[in-house]
C-alpha positions as CSV (number, residue, x, y, z in Angstrom):
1,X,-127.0,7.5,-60.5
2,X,-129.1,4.8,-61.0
3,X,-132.5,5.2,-62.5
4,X,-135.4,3.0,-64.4
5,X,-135.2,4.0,-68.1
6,X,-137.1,2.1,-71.0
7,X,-135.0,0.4,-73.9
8,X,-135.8,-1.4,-77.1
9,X,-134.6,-4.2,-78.4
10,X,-132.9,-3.7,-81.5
11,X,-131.3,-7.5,-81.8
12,X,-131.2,-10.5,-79.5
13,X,-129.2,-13.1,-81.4
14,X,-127.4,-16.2,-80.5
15,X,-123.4,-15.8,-80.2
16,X,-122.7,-19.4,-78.5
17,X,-124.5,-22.5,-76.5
18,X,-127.1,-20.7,-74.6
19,X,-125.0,-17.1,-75.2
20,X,-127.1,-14.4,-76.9
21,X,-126.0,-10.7,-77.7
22,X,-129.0,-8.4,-76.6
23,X,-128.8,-5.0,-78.1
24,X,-130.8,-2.1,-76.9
25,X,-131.7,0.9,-78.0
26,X,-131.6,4.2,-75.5
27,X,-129.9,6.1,-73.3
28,X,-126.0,4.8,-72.8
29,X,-124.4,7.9,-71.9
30,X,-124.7,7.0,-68.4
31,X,-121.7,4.3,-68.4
32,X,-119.3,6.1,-66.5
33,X,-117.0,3.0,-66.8
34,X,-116.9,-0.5,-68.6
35,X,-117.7,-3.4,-65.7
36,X,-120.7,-1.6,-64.7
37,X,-124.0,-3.6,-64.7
38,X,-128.1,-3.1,-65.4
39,X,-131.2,-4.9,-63.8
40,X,-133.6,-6.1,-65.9
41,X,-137.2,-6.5,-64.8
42,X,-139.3,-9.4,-66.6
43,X,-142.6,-9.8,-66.7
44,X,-143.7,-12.4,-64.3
45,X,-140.5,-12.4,-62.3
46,X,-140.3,-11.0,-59.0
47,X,-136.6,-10.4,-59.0
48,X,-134.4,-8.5,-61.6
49,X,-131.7,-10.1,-63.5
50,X,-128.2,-8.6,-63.3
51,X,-126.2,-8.2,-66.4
52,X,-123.1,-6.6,-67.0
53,X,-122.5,-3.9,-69.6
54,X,-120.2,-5.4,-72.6
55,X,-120.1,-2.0,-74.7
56,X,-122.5,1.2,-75.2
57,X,-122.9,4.0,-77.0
58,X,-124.3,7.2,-76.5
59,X,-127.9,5.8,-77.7
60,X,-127.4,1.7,-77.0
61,X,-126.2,-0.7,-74.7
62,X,-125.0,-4.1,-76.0
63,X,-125.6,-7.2,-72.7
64,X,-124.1,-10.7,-73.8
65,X,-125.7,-13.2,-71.5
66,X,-125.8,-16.6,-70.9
67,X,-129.4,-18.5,-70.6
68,X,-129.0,-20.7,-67.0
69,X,-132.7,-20.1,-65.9
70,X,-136.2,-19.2,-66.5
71,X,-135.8,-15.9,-66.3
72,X,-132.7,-15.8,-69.0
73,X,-134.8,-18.7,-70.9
74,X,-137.7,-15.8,-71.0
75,X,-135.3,-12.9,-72.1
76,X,-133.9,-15.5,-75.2
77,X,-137.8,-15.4,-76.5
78,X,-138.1,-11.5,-77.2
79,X,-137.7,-10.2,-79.9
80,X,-136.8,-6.7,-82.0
81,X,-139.3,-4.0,-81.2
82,X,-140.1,-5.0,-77.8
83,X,-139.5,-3.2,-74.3
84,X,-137.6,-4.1,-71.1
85,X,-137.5,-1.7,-67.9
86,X,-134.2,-1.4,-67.2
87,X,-132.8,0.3,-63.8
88,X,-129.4,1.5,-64.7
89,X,-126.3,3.7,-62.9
90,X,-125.5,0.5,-61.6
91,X,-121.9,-0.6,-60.1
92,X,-118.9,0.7,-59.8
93,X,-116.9,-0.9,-63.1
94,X,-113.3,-0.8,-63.7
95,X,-110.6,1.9,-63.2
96,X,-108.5,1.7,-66.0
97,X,-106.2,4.1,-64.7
98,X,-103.6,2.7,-62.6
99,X,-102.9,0.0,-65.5
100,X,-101.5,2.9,-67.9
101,X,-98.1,2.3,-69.0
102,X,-98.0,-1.2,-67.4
103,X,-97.9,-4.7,-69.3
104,X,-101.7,-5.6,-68.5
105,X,-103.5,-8.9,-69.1
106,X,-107.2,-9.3,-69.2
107,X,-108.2,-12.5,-67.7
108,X,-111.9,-13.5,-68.3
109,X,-114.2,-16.5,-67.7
110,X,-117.9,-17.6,-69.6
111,X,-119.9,-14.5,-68.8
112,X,-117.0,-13.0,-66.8
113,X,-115.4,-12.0,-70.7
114,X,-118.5,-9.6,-71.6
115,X,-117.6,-6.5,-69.2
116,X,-113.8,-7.1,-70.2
117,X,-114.4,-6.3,-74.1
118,X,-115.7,-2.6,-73.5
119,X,-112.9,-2.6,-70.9
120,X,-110.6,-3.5,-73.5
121,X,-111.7,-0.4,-75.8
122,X,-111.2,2.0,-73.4
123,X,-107.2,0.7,-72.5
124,X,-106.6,0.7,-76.5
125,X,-108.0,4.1,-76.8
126,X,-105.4,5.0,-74.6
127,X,-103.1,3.3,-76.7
128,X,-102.3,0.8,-74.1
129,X,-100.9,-2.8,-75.2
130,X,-103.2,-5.6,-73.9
131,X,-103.4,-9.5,-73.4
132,X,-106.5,-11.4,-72.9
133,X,-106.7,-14.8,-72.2
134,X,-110.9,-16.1,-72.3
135,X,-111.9,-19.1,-70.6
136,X,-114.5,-21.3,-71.6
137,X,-116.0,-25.1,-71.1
138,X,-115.3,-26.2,-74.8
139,X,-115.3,-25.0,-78.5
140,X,-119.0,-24.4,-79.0
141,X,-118.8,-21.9,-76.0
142,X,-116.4,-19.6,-77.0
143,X,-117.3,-16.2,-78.4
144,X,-116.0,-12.8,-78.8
145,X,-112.4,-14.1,-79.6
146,X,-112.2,-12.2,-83.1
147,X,-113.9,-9.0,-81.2
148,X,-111.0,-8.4,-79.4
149,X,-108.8,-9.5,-82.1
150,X,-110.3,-6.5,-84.0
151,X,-109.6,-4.5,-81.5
152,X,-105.6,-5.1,-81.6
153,X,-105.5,-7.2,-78.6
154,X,-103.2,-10.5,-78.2
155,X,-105.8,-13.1,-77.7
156,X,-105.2,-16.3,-76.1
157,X,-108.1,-18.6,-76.0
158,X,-108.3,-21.5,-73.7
159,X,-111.2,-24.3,-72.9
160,X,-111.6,-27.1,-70.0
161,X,-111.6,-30.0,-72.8
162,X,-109.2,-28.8,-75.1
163,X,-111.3,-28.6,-78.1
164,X,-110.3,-25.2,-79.0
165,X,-107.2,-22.8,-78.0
166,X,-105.2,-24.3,-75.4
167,X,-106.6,-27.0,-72.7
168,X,-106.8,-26.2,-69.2
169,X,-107.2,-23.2,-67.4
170,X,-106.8,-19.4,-67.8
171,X,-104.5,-19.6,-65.0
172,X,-102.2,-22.2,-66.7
173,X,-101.9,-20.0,-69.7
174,X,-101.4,-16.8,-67.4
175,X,-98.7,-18.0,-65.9
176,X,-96.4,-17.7,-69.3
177,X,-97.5,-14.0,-70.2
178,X,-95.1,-11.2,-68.9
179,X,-98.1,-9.0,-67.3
180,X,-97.5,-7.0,-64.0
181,X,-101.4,-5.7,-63.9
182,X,-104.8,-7.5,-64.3
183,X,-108.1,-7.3,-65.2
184,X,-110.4,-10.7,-64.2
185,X,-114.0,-11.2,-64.5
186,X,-115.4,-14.8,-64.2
187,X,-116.7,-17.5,-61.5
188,X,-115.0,-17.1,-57.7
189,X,-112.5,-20.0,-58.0
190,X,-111.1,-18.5,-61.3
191,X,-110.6,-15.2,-59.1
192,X,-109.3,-16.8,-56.7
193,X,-107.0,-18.4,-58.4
194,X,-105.5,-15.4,-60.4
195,X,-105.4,-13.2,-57.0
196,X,-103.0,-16.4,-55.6
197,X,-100.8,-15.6,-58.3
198,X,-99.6,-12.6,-56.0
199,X,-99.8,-10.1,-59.0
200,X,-101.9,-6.5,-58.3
201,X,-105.1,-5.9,-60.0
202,X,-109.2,-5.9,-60.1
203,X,-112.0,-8.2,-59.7
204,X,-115.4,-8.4,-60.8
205,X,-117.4,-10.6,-59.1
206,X,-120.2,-12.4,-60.5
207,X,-122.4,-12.8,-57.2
208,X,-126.3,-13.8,-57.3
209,X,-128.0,-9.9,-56.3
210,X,-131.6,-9.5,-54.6
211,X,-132.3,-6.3,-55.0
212,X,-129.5,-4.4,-56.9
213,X,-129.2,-1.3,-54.6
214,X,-127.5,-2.5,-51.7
215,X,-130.9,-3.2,-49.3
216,X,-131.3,-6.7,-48.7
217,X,-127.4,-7.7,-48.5
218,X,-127.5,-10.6,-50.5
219,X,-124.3,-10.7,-52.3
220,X,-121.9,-9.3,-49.6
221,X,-118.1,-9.7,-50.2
222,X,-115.6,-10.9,-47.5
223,X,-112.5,-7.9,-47.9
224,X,-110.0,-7.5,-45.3
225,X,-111.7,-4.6,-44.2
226,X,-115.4,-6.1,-43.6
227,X,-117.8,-7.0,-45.8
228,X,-118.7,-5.4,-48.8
229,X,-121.8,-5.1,-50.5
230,X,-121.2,-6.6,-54.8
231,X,-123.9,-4.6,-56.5
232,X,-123.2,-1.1,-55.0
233,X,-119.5,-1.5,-53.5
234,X,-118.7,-3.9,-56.7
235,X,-118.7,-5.3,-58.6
236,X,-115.4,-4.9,-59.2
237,X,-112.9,-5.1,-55.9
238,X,-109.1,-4.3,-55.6
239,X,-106.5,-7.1,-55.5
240,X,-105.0,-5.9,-52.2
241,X,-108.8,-5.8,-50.4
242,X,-109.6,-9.1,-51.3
243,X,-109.6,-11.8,-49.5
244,X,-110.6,-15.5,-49.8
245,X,-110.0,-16.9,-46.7
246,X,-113.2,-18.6,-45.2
């Protein structure tokens, strides 16, 4: 259920190039599952910025995001002790259930590998086995790598220039890992290109939101069944509703 609840900053430090970890302090008990998302209302800005949900506790939330505006520019500037209004309940995340017992790969791009850490808690706390393979532009953008490591999964790194992990795409590296379920979470023609590998899984999609709630229809979805809404029928969509045509 979504609601406006108040949170302070306990650390907002750097991770990458223009990636900062923002941890706050407050209410986290309302994460039903990892994927979901918050809104964040900065002063000055008329429109909320999105973020996914990389872990939580009951009494913290931990948001890794990537400064690409003014807005994110802003957030990069606050410091410990201060406030943000935070709406919350947001999204529907991942279902981690119809992955158990199969050979699952995580497949995550930039600011599409966040959601997919506190994702990957949940499957090991199941005492499921799990691959990840993180995308990024080049070595100085890569982060999070020995956080999944810690967390016993098989971590394949991979960046556009080759300057660290393997060069290419995640795709090129997903192709040689025996998985029959995924998890993705990146930038549409990454998701497109892991659902055209024909395997069954879920999609988080990174669209641009409006309003967060589902009123002004900014960041519909084309499924095979209609449109879909991202921030309230999302973010994350089944394999076999997607579709890309168009």
């Amino acid at each position: 259920m979504e609601q406006n609840v108040i949170y302070t900053i306990a650390e907002n430090a750097p991770l990458a190039q223009d990636v900062f970890r923002l941890r706050l302090s407050g209410d986290g008990s309302w994460v039903q599952r990892p994927g979901q998302f918050v809104n964040i209302a900065l002063a000055g800005k008329y429109l909320r910025r999105p973020i996914s949900v990389c872990d939580w506790t009951q009494d913290s939330l931990i948001l890794i995001y990537k400064v690409v505006g003014s807005g994110t520019e802003q957030m990069s500037r606050m410091a410990p002790g201060e406030t943000l209004d935070v709406l919350t309940g947001l999204g529907n995340g991942f279902d981690a259930a119809p992955a158990h017992g199969k050979k699952i790969a995580l497949v995550g791009g930039g600011v599409g590998v966040p959601p997919l850490y506190g994702l990957a808690r949940v499957l090991r706390s199941q005492g499921e086995a799990v691959q990840c393979v993180l995308g990024f532009r080049s070595r100085g953008d890569v982060f999070y790598e020995r956080e999944f490591q810690a967390l016993g999964c098989d971590v394949h790194v991979v960046t556009d220039d080759g300057s660290y992990g393997a060069r290419g795409f995640v795709t090129d590296v997903l192709k040689g890992l025996d998985y029959d379920y995924y998890f993705a979470c990146g930038p549409q023609p990454m998701l497109r290109a892991v659902h055209a590998a024909g395997k069954t899984g879920q999609l988080s999609f990174e669209e641009r939101m409006g309003c967060g709630f589902g009123a002004c229809m900014g960041c519909t979805c084309k499924t095979l069944t209609g449109y879909k809404r991202i921030c309230v029928d999302g973010p994350v969509l089944l394999s076999g509703e997607v579709s890309f045509d168009g």
